[in-house]
C-alpha positions as a printed Julia matrix, in Angstrom:
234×3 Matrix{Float64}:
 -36.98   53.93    6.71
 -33.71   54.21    8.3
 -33.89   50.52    9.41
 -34.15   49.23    5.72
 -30.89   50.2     4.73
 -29.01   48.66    7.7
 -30.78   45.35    7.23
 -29.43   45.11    4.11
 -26.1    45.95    4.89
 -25.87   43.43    7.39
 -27.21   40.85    5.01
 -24.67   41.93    2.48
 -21.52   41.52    4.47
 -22.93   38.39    5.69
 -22.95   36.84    2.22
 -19.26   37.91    1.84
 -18.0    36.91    4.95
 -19.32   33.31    4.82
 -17.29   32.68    1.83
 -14.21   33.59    3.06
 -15.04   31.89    6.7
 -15.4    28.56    4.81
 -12.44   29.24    2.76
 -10.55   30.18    6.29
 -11.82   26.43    7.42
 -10.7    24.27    4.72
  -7.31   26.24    4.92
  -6.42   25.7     8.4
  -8.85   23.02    9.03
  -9.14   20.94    6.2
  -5.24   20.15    5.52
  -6.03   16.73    7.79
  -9.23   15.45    7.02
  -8.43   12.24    6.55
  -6.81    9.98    9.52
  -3.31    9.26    8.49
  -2.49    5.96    8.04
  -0.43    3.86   10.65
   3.28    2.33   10.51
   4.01   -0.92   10.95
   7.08   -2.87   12.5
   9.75   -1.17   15.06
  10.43    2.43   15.03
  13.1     4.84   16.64
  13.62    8.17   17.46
  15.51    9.76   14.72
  18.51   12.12   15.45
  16.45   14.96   12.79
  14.02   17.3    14.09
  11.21   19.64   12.43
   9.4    22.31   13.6
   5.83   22.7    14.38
   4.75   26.37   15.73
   8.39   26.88   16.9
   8.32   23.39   18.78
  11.43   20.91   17.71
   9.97   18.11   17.38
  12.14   14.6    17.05
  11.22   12.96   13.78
  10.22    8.81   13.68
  12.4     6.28   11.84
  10.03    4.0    10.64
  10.42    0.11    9.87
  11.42    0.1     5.74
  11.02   -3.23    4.28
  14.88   -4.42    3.13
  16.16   -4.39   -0.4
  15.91   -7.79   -2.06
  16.6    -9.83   -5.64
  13.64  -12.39   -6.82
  12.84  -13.34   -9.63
   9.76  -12.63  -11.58
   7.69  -14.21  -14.41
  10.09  -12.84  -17.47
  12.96  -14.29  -15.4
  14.27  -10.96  -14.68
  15.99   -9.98  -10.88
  13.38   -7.18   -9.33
  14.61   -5.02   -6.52
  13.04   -2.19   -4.53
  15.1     0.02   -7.92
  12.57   -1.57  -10.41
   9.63   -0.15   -7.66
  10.86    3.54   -7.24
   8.21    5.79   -6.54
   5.67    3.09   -6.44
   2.72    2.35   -4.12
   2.98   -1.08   -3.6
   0.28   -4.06   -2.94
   1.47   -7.21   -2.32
   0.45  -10.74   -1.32
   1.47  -14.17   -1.08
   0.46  -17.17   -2.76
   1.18  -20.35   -4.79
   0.65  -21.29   -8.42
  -0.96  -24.95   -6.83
  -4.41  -25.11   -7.11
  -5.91  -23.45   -3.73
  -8.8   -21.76   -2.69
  -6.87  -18.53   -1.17
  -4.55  -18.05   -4.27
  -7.87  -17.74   -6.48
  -9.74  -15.47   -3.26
  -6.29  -13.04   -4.34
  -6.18  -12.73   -7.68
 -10.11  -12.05   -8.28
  -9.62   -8.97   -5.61
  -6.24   -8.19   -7.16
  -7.89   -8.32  -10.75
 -10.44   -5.78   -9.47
  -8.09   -3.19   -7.96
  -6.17   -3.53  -11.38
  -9.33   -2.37  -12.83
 -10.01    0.77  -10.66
  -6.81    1.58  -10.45
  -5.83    1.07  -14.61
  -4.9     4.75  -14.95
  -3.35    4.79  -11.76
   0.76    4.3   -12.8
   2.05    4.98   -9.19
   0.62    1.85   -8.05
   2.08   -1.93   -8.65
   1.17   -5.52   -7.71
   3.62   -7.7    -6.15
   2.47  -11.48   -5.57
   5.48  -13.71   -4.01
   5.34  -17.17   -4.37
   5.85  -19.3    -0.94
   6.77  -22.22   -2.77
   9.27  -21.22   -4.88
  10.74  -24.69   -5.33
   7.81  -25.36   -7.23
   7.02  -21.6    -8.83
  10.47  -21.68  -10.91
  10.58  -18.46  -13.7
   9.52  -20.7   -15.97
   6.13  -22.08  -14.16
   5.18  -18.48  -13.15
   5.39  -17.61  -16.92
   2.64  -20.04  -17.47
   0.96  -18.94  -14.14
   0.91  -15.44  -15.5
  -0.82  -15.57  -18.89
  -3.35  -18.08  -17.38
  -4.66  -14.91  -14.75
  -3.02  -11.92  -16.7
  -0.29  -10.8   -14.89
   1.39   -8.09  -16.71
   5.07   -7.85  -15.85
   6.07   -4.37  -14.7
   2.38   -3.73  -13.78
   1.6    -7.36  -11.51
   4.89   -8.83  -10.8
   5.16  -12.44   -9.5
   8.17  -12.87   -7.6
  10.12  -16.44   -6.48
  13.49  -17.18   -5.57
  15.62  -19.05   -3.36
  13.46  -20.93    0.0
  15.43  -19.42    2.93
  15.92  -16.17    1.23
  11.62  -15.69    0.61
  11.04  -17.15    4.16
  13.5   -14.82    6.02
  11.99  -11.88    3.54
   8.09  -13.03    4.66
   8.84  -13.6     8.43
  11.46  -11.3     9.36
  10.46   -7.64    6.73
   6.75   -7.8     6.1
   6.02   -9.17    9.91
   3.58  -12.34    7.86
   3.85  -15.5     9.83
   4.31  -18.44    6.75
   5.91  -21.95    7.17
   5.64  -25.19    5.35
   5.09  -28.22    6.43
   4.53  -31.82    5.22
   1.48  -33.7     5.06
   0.69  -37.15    3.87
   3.75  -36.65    1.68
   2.99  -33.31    0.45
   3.93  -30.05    0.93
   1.38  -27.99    2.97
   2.06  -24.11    3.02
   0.54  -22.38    5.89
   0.46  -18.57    5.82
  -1.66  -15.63    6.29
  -3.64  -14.61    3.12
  -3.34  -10.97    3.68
  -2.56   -7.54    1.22
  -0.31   -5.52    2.68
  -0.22   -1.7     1.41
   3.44   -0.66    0.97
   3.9     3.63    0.92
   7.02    4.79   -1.38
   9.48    4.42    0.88
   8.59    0.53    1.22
   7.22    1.26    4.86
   4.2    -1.12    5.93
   0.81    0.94    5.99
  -1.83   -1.57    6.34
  -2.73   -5.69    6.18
  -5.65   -6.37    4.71
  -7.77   -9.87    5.3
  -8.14  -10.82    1.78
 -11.43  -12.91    2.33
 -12.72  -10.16    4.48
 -14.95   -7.93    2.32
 -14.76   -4.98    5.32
 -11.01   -5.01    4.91
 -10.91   -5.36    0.91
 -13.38   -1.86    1.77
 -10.83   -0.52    3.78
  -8.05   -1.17    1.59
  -9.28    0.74   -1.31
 -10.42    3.65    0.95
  -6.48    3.63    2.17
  -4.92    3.18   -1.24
  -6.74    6.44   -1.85
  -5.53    8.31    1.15
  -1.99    6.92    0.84
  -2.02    8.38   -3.05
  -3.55   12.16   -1.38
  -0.53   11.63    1.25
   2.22   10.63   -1.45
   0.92   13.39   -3.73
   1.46   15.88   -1.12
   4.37   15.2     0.39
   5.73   15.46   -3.43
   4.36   18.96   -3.3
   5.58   20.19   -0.16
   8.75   18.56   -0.61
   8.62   15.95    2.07
């Protein structure tokens, strides 16, 4: 008879010491489920430290893509200003007729979707013929596949400028070249997720359905990482 009574106290502190075990896990544990995402492009040891269980620890200076002034569809000058605070996804392409261009703007037109309510993230599509994508032809471009300005930007601007901004800040390798007469524009058809602070978190293989996968799962996590650093104060 004695027995009875002990069983059941056991049982009971059992029950309330499991909830507070979990609780214990997702607090210390659980901070870090996800794998952070990666930087992209040089880095350096920055002369700031932070702490981390009394340890200094040297913070990272991380590659942020350069301020710039295109031109989008409305004719306006854009520059990282117009994009504070904003996730960015952006990609290259041409308002010519081509297979990858279209391959783009279907994917782009489906992020737009799952994302609608989303207002931290914007779309960024820069022309690498801007000779031919003036203002003016992009504002043709962009009612023919809905691009909203403010929400999908299309950028062009001056040749050397774009080039030096593709090549030599977002790491793309893109070139033209002349065939049979005509212009040929070789680049990589790639998204490229852009954090906050314009720093390079992921390229994406646009025609890869693995990597459009990946990218959405990442767009996510960036959002979780954005949203707390705003709450910690980071």
């Amino acid at each position: 008879m004695k027995l009875f009574p002990i069983k059941k106290i056991l049982i009971l502190v059992t029950i309330l010491a499991v909830p507070g075990f979990l609780y214990y896990l997702l607090q210390d544990k659980g901070k870090n489920r996800y794998k952070p995402l990666p930087f992209f492009g040089p880095k350096s040891v920055a002369a700031t430290f932070r702490s981390v269980r009394g340890t200094k620890i040297p913070d990272t200076n991380y590659h942020q893509v350069s301020d710039f002034k295109l031109l989008n569809q409305s004719g306006d000058t854009l520059s990282w200003k117009n994009f504070e605070h904003k996730i960015i996804i952006l990609n290259l392409f041409y308002t010519n007729d081509n297979p990858a261009t279209k391959t783009a703007n279907n994917a782009l037109s489906v992020l737009q979707k799952t994302y609608s309510r989303n207002k931290v993230i914007n779309y960024v599509s820069l022309s690498v013929d801007p000779s031919r994508d003036t203002p003016e032809a992009l504002t043709a471009y962009a009612a023919k596949v809905k691009a909203v300005p403010g929400r999908w930007d299309l950028l062009t601007g001056d040749s050397m400028q774009v080039y030096n901004f593709i090549n030599k800040q977002l790491f793309i390798d893109a070139y033209q070249k002349t065939e049979n007469g005509q212009p040929r524009f070789v680049y990589n058809n790639l998204f490229l997720l852009l954090d906050t602070k314009h720093r390079i978190r992921g390229y994406y293989d646009i025609s890869n359905q693995e990597a459009y996968t990946k990218l959405d799962d990442e767009i996510k996590v960036l959002i979780v990482e954005e949203l707390r650093n705003n709450t910690d104060g980071r």
